[in-house]
RORO-372775 format. One record per atom (N, C-alpha, C): residue in one letter; x, y, z. Coordinates in steps of 0.05 Angstrom, whole numbers, padded with zeros to 5 digits, always signed. Example, Ala and Ser with C-alpha at 12.3 -4.5 7.8 and 13.67 -1.06 7.14 Angstrom:
REM residues 2
A+00264-00114+00156 A+00246-00090+00156 A+00264-00066+00156 S+00257-00045+00142 S+00273-00021+00143 S+00258+00001+00157 
END
This chain:
REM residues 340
X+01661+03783+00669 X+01678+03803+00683 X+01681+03828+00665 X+01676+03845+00676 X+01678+03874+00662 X+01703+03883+00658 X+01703+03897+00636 X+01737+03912+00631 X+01733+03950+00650 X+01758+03953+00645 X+01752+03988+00666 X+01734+04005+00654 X+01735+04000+00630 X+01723+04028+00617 X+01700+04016+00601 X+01684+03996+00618 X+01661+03985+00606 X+01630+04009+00624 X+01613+04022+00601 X+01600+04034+00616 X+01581+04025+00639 X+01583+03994+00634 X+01565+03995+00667 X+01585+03977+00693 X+01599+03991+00690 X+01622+03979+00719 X+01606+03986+00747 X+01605+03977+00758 X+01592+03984+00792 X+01594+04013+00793 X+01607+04035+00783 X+01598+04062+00785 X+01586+04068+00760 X+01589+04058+00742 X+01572+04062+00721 X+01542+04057+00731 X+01532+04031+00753 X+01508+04023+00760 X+01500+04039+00780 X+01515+04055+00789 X+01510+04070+00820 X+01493+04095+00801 X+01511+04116+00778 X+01495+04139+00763 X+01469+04113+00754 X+01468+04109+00740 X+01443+04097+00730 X+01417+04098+00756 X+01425+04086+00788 X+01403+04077+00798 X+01398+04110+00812 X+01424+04125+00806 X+01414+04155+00820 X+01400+04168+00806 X+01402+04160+00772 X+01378+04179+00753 X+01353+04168+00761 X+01352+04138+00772 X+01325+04132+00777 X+01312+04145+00795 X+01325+04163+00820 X+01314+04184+00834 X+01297+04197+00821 X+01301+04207+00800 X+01282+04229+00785 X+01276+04231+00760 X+01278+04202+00749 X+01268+04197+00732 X+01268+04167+00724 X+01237+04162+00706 X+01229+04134+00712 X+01247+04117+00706 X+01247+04092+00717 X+01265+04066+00713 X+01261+04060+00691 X+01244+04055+00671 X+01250+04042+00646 X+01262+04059+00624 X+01262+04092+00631 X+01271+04099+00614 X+01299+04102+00612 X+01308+04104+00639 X+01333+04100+00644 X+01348+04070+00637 X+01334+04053+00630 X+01348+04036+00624 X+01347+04033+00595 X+01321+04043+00582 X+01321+04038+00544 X+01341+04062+00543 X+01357+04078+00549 X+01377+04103+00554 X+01406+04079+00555 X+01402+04063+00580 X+01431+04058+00571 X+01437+04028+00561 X+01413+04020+00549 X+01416+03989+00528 X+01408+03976+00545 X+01399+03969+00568 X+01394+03950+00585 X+01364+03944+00589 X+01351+03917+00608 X+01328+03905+00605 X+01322+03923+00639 X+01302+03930+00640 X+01287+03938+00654 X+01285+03922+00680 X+01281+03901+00674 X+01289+03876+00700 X+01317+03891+00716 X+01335+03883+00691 X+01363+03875+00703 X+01372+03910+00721 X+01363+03923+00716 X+01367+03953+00726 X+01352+03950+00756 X+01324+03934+00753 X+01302+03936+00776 X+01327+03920+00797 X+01337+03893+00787 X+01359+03877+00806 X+01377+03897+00820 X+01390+03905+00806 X+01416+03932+00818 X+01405+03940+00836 X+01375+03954+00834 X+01369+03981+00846 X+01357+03964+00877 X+01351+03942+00876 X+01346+03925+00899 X+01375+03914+00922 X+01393+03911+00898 X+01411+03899+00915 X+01427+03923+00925 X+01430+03951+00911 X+01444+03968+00929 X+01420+03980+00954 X+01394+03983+00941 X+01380+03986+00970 X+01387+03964+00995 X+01390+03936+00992 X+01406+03922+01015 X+01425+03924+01024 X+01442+03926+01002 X+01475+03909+00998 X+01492+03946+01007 X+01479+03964+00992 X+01493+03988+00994 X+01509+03985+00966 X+01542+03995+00963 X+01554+04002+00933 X+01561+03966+00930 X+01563+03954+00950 X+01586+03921+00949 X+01557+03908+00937 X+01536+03915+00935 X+01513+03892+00922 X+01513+03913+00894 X+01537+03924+00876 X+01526+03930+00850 X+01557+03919+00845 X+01575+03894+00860 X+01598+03890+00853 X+01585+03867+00822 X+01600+03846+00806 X+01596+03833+00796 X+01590+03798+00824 X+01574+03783+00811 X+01569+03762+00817 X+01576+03733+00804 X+01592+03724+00826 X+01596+03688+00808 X+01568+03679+00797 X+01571+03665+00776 X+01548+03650+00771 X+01538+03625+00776 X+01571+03614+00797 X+01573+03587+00797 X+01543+03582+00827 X+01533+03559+00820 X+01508+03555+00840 X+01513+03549+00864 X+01499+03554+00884 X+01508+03556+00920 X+01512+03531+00920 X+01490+03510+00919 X+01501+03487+00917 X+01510+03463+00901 X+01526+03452+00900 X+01528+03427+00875 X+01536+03403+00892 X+01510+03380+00893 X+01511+03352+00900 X+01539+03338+00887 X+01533+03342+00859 X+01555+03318+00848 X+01572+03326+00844 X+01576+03350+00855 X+01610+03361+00851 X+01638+03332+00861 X+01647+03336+00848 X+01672+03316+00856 X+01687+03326+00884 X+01699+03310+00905 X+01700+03307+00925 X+01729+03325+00924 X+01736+03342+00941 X+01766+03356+00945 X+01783+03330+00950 X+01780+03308+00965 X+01806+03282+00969 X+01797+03270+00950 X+01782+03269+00924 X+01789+03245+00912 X+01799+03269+00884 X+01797+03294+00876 X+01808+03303+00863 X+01853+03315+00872 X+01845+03306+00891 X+01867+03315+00907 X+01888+03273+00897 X+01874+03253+00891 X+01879+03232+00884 X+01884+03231+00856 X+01868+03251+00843 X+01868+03245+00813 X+01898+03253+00808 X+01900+03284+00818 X+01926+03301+00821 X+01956+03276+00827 X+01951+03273+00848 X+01976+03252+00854 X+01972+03232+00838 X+01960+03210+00830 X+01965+03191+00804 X+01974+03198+00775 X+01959+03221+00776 X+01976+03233+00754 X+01999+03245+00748 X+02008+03253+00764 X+02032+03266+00768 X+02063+03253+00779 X+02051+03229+00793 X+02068+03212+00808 X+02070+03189+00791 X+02049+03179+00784 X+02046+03153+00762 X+02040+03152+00735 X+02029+03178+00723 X+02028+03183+00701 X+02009+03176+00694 X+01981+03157+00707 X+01969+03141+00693 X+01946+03171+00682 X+01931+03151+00654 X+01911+03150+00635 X+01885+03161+00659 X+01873+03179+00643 X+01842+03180+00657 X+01835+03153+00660 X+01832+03133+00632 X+01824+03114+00649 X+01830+03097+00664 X+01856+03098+00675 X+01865+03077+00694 X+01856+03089+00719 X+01858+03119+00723 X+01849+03132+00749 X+01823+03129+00754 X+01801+03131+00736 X+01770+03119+00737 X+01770+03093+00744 X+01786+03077+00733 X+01775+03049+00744 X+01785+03051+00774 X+01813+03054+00787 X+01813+03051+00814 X+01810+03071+00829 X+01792+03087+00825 X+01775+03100+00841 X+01747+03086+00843 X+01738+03076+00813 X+01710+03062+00820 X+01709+03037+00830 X+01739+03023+00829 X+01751+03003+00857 X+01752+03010+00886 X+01757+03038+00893 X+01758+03048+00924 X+01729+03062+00927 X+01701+03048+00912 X+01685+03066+00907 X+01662+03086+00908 X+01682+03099+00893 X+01675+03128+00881 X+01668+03120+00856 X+01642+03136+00842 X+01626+03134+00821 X+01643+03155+00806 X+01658+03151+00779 X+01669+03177+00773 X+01667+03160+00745 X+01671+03188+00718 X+01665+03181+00695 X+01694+03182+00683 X+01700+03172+00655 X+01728+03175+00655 X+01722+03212+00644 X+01715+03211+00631 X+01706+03242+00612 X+01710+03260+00640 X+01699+03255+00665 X+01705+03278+00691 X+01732+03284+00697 X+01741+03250+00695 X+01773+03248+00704 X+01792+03267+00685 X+01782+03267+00659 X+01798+03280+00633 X+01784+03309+00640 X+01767+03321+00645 X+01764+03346+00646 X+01770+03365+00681 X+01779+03349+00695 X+01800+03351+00718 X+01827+03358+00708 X+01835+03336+00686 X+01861+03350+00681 X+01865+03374+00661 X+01844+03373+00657 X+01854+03401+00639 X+01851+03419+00659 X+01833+03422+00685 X+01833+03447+00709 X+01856+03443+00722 X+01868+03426+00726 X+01890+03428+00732 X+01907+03420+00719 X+01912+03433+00699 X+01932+03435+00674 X+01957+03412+00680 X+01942+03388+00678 X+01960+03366+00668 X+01946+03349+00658 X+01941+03362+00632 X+01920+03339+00614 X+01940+03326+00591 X+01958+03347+00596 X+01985+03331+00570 X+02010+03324+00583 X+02018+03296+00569 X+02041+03291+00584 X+02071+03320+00592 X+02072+03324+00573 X+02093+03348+00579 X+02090+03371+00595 X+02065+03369+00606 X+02059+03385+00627 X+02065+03369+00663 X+02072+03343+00657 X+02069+03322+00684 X+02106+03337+00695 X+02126+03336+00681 X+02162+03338+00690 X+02167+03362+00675 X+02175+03374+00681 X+02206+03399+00670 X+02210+03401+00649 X+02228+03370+00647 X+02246+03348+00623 X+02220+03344+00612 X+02197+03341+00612 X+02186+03321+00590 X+02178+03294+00588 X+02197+03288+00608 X+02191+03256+00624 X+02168+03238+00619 X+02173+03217+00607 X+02139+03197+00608 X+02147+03167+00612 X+02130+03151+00616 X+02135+03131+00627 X+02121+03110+00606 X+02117+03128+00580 X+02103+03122+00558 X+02117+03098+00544 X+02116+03072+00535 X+02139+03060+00521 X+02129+03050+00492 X+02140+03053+00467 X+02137+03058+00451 X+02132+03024+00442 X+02120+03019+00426 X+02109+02985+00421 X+02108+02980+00390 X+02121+02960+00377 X+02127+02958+00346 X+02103+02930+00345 X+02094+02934+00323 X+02069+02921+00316 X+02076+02902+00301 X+02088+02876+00316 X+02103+02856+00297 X+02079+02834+00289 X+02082+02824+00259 X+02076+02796+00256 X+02097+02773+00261 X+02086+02759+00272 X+02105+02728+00274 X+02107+02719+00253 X+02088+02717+00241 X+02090+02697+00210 X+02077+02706+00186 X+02087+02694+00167 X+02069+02708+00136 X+02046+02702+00139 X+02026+02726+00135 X+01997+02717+00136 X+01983+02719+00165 X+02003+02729+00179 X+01992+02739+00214 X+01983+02764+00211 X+01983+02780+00194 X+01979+02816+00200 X+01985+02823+00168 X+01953+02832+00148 X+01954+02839+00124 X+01946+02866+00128 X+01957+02891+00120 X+01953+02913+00121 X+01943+02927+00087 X+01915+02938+00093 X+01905+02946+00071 X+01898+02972+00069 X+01908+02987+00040 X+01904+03016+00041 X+01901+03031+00015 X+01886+03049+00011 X+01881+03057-00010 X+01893+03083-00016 X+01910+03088-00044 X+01932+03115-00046 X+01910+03132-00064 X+01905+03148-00063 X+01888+03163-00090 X+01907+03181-00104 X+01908+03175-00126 X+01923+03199-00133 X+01913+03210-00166 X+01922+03229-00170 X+01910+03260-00197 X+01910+03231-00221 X+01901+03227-00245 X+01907+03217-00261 X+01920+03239-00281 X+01935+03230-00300 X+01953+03237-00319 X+01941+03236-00344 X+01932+03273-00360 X+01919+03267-00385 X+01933+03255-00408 X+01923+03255-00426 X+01937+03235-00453 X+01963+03268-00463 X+01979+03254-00469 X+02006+03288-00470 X+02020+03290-00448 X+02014+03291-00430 X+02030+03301-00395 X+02000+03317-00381 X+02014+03324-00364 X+01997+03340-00337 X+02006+03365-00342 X+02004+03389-00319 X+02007+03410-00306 X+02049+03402-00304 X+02054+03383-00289 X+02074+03385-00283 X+02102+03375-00307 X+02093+03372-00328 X+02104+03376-00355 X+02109+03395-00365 X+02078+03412-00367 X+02086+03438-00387 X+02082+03457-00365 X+02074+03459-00344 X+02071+03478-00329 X+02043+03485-00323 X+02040+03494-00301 X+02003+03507-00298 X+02009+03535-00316 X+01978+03537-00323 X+01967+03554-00345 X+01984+03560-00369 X+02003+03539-00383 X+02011+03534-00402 X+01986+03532-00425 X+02000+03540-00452 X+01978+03524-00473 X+01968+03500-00472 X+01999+03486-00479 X+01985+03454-00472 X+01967+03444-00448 X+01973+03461-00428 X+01956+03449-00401 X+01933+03455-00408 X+01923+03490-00417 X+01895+03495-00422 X+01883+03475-00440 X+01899+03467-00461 X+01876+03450-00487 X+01880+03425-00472 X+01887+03408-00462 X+01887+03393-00444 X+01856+03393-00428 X+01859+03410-00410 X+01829+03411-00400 X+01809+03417-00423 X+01817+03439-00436 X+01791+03441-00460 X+01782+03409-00471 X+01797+03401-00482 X+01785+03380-00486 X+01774+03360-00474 X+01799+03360-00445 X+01783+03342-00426 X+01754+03349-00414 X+01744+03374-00413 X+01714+03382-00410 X+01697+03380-00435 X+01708+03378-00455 X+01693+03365-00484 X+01684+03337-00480 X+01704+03324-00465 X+01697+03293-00460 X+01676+03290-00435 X+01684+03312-00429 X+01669+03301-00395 X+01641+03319-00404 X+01627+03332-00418 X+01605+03350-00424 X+01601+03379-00423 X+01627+03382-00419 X+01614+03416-00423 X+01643+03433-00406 X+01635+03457-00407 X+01656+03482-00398 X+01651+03469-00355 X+01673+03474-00346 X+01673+03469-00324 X+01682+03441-00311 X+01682+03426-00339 X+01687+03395-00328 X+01715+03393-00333 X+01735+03396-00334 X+01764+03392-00343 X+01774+03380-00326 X+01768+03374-00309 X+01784+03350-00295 X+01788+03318-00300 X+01809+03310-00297 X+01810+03289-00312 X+01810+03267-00293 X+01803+03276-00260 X+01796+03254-00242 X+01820+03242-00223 X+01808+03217-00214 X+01829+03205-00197 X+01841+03176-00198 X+01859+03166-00197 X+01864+03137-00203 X+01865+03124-00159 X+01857+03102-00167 X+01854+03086-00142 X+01876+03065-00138 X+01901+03070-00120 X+01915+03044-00121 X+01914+03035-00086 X+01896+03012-00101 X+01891+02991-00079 X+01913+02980-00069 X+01926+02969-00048 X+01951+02957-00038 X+01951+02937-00003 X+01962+02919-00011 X+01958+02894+00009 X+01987+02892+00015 X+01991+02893+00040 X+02027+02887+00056 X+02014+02863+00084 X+02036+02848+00070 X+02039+02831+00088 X+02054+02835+00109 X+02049+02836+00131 X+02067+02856+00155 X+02088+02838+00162 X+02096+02810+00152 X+02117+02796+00159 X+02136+02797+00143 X+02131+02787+00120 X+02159+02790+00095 X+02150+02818+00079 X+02129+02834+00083 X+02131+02861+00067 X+02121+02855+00038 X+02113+02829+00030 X+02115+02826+00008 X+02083+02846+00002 X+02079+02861-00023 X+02064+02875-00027 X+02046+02868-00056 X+02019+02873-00059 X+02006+02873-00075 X+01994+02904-00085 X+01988+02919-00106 X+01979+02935-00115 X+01974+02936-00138 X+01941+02945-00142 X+01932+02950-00172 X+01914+02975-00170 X+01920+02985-00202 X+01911+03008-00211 X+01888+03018-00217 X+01866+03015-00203 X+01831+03016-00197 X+01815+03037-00198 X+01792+03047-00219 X+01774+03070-00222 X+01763+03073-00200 X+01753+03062-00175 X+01746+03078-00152 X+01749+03057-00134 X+01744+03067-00109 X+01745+03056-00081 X+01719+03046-00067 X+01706+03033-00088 X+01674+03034-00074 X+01680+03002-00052 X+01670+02987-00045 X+01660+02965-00028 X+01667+02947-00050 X+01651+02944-00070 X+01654+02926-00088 X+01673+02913-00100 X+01693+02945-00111 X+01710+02943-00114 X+01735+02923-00093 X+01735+02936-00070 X+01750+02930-00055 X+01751+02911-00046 X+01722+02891-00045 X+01721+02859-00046 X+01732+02845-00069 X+01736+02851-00087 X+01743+02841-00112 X+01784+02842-00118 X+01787+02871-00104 X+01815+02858-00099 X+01826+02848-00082 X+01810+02849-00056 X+01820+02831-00030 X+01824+02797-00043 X+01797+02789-00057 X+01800+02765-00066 X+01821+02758-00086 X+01828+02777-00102 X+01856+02776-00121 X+01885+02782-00102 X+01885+02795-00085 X+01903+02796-00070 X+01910+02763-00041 X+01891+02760-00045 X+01890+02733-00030 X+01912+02703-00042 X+01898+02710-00074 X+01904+02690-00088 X+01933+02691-00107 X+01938+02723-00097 X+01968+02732-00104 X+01990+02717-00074 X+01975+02725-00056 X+01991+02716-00026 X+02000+02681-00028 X+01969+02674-00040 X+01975+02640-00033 X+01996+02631-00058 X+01993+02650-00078 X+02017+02639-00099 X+02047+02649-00083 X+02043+02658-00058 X+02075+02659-00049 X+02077+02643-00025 X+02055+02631-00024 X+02064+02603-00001 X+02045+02622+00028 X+02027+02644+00021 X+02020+02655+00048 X+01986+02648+00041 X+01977+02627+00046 X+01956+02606+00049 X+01934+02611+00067 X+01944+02631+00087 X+01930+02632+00108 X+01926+02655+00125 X+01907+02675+00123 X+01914+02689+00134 X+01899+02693+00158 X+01904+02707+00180 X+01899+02707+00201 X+01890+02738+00214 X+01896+02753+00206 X+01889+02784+00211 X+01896+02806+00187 X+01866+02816+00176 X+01871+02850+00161 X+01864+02872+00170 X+01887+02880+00171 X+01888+02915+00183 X+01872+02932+00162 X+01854+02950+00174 X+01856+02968+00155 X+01840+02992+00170 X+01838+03023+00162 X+01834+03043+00168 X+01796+03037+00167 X+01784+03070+00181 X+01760+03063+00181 X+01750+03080+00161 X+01756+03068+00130 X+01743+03088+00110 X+01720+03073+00101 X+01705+03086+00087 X+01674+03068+00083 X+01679+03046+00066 X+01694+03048+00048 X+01699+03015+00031 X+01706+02997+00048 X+01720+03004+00072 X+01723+02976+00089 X+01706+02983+00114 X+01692+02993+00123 X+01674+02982+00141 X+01647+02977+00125 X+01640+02980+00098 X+01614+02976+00089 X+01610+02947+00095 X+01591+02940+00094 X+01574+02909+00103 X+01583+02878+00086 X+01588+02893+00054 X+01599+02871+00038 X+01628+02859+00044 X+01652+02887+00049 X+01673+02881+00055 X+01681+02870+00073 X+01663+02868+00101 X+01664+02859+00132 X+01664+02830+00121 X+01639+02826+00106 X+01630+02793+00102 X+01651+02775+00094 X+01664+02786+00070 X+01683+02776+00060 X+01710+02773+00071 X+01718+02793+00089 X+01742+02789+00099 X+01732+02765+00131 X+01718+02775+00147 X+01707+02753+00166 X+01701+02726+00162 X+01700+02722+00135 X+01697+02693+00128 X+01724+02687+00123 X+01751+02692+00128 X+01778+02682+00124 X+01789+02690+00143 X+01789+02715+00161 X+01807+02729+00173 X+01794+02738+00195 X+01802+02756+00210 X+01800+02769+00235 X+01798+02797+00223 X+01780+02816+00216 X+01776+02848+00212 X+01785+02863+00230 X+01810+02876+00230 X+01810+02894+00254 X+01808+02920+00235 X+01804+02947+00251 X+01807+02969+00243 X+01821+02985+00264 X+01835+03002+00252 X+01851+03020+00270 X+01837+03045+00282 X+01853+03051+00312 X+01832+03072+00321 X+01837+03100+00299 X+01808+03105+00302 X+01806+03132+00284 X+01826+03157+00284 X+01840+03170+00266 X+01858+03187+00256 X+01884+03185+00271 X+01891+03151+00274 X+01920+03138+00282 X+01937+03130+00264 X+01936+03129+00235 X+01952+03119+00214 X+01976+03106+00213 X+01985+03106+00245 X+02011+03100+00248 X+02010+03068+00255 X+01974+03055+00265 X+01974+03035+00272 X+01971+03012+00242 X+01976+03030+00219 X+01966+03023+00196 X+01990+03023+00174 X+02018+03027+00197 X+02043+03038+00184 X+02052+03034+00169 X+02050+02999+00161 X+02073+02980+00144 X+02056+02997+00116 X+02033+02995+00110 X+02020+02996+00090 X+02032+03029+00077 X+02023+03039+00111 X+02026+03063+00098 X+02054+03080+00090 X+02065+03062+00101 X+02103+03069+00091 X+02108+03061+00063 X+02095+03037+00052 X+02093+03033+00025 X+02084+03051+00003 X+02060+03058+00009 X+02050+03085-00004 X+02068+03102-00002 X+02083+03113+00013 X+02102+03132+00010 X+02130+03119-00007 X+02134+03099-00006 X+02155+03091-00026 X+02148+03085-00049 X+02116+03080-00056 X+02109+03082-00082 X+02111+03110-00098 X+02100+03123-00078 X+02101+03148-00088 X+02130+03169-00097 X+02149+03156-00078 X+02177+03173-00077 X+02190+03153-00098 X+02191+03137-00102 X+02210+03116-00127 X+02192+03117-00153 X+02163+03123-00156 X+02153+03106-00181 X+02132+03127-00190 X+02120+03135-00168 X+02083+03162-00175 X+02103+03189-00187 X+02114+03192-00173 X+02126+03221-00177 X+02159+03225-00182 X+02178+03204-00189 X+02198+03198-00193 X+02212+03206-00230 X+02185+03213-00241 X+02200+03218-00266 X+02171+03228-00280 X+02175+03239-00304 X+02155+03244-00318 X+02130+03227-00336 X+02112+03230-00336 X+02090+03210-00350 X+02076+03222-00368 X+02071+03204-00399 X+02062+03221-00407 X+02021+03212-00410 X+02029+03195-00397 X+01993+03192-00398 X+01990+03171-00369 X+01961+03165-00363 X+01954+03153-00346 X+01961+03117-00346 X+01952+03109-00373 X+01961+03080-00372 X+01987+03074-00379 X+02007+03088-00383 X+02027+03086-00375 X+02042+03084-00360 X+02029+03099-00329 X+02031+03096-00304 X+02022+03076-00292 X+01998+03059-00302 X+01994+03036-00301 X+01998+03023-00303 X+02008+03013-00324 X+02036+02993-00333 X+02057+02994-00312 X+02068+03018-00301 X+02099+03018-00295 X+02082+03009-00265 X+02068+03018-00259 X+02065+02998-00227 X+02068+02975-00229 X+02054+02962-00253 X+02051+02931-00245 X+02086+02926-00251 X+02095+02930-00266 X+02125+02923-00268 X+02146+02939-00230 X+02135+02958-00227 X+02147+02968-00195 X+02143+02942-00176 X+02120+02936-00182 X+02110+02914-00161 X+02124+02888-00156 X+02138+02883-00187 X+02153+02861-00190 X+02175+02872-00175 X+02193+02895-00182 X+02220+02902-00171 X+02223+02911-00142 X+02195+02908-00123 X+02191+02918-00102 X+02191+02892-00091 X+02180+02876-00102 X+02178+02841-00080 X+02211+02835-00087 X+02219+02838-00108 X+02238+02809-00116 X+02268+02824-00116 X+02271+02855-00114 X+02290+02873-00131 X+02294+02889-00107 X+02284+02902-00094 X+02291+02923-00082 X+02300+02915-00053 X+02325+02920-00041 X+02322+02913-00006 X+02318+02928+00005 X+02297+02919+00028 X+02286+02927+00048 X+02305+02922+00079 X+02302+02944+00094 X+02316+02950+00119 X+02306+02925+00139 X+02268+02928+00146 X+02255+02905+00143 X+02259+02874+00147 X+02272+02874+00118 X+02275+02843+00125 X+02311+02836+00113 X+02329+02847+00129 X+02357+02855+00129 X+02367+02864+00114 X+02359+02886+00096 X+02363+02891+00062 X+02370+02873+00045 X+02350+02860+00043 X+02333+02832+00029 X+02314+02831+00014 X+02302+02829-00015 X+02272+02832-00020 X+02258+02817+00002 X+02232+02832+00000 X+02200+02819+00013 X+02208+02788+00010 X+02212+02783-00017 X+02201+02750-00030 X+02221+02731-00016 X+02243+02742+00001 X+02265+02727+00015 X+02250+02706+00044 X+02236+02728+00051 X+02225+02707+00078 X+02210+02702+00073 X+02198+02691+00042 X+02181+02669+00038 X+02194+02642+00025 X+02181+02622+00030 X+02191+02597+00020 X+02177+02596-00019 X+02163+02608-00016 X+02159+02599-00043 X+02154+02623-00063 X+02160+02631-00088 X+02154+02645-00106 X+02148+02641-00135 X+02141+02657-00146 X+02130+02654-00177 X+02135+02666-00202 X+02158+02683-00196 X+02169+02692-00217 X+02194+02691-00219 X+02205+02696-00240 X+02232+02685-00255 X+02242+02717-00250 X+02232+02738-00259 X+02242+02756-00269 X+02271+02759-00258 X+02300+02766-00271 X+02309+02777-00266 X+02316+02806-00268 X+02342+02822-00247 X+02344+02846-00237 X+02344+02858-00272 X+02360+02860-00296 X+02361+02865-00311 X+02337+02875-00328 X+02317+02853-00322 X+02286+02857-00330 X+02273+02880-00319 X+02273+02889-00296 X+02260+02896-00280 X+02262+02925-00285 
END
């Protein structure tokens, strides 16, 4: 569609095919940017058409076979609007009354008729959507697994001790690019904390790991296994976990399928991955970033001791503000609160 003051509007094409009176067609068109063809078109369709054949033209094709039917889009409209349902519930009972339809057609229907999002269906906002809590029945019904990455901590403090572009922070990197080989390397990397939640009593495992490869991640599943069965959870029955490559690689599948049920959550849903990932956030707000550190294995240390005051010490909403280790029958440590 042309704007007003585009030079070839239908009177812009009318001067053009009148210079062609008296002077040749191609030059008149290398004159006003255009292909020689597309000038020859004009000058044909106003010889037919008169000024209404130099209007603009749809491009849509005279005919279309598979166009979707006016009553069964006129169906999609009312199910959606009246019942709320999913493209795919409308694809299936239409290909029940049937009609061959794709769900991907059904979803690009509603965006032409702008009710592809619920808040576009009522006024209010209205949905018929009902919200579903992802319960385990029992310890060892639903293990949720997830990996936190976070900055490691040079030997002295970080950035968030002395400040960015402090002295101490620069010789910090200086040396840490001394270690690492050369000008440019100053980074001092990432620490890996691996973490296992049991989605019934909450009770949690986490250790402090140089990377996230497959290997790795088989090696603490099996330490985390043998942490669970020291709390009486013997058996497990389903692990959650996101689709990052340490858990869908080939070794990790093996190993967890030979005990459990592998599920993974649909892609960039995190919320189906919650218990775990609500932990990470309380690791992080009580223990990662809760006070100052002055080096990395220090931070190391204080997890494994968090981990104790997180099962046995801290109440959880969860499980009635109660530790994790309450709705299990059996445990293994003495520690008391004072210790912790």
């Amino acid at each position: 569609m042309s704007h007003a003051n585009a030079p070839l509007t239908p009177a812009g094409r009318l001067r053009l095919i009148e210079r062609c009176e008296v002077r040749p067609l191609a030059h008149v068109a290398a004159e006003a940017g255009i292909s020689r063809q597309r000038l020859t078109v004009w000058r044909q369709r106003y010889r037919a058409l008169g000024e209404a054949g130099l209007l603009d033209r749809p491009s849509v094709p005279h005919t279309s076979p598979s166009q979707t039917p006016d009553h069964v889009v006129e169906l999609i409209e009312t199910w959606r609007r009246e019942r709320k349902w999913t493209a795919r519930q409308i694809a299936a009972e239409l290909t029940a009354d049937g009609h061959q339809i794709s769900i991907a057609t059904v979803g690009r229907w509603f965006v032409r008729l702008g009710i592809n999002r619920r808040r576009d269906l009522d006024p209010d906002g209205a949905t018929n959507r009902r919200p579903h809590r992802i319960v385990a029945r029992f310890p060892g019904h639903m293990v949720h697994l997830d990996v936190k990455k976070v900055g490691k901590i040079p030997d002295g403090g970080g950035w968030r001790v002395h400040g960015k572009g402090s002295t101490q922070h620069k010789a910090t990197r200086r040396a840490q690019a001394k270690k690492n080989g050369g000008p440019g390397k100053g980074r001092v990397g990432y620490a890996y904390l691996h973490s296992a939640v049991d989605g019934y009593s909450r009770l949690a495992y986490t250790e402090h790991l140089p990377d996230e490869t497959a290997a790795t991640t088989v090696a603490f599943f099996a330490r985390a296994r043998a942490f669970f069965a020291a709390h009486g959870i013997r058996r497990i029955v389903r692990v959650i976990t996101d689709n990052g490559s340490n858990y869908t690689a080939a070794a990790f599948v093996r190993a967890v399928s030979a005990v459990a049920r592998h599920q993974k959550i649909r892609a960039y849903t995190p919320r189906h991955n919650g218990k775990v990932e609500r932990y990470n956030r309380i690791l992080a707000e009580e223990l990662l970033y809760a006070r100052t550190w002055t080096s990395e294995t220090q931070r190391q240390h204080a997890v494994q001791v968090w981990n104790i005051h997180y099962n046995y010490h801290r109440p959880h909403t969860a499980t009635g503000d109660q530790p994790p280790a309450t709705r299990l029958k059996a445990g293994v440590t003495n520690v008391t609160r004072r210790n912790s």
